[in-house]
C-alpha positions, 0 to 999 in steps of 0.5 A, a space after each residue: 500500500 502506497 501512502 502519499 499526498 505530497 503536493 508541489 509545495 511540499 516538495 519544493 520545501 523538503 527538497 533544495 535539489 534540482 527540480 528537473 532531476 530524477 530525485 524530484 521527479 519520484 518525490 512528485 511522483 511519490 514511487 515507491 521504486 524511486 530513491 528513498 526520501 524520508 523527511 523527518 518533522 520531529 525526534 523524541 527521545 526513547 525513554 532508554 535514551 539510546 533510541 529515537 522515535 522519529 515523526 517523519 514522511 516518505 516522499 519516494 521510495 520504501 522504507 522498511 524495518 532493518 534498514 539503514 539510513 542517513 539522518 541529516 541534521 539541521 546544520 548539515 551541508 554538501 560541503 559539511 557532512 558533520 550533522 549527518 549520521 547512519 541508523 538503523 530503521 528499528 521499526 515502523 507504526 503508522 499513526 494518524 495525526 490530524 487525519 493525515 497518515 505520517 510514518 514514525 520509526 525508531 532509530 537507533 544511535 
């Protein structure tokens, strides 16, 4: 099942790349065969303070427990990748916010 009501508007907020691209295309698209996009609104840190619950939005592609993704921060830049790190996807829910599905998953440090 695919889950997506991504508008224009959206896109252009969440993504500084080329607007032409293949990238933006599959986000416009929203597929989920096309390169993973998630955008991440919101970390809660888990009460083992190891993890983190994030509050986020696929765009393109699939994502699925077991995976490993790069989470950017707020600071990070091409020409700085200090505010990035790998994680592991440690589990997916798909909670109702405001009657718009969101996807959270747990990320582990």
């Amino acid at each position: 099942m695919t889950i997506c009501c991504l508008s224009l508007l959206q896109a252009a907020h969440a993504y500084s790349g080329s607007s032409s691209g293949p990238v933006a295309a599959a986000m416009k698209a929203c597929d989920p065969t096309g390169p993973l996009l998630v955008h991440v609104m919101k970390l809660y840190s888990a009460p083992d303070g190891a993890t983190f619950h994030a509050l986020a939005r696929v765009y393109s592609g699939t994502l699925k427990k077991g995976h490993r993704v790069r989470v950017l921060g707020e600071a990070y830049t091409l020409d700085d990748e200090e505010d990035a790190a790998d994680r592991d996807v440690l589990g997916l829910a798909l909670p109702e916010v405001l009657g718009l599905a969101w996807f959270g998953f747990d990320l582990v440090t």
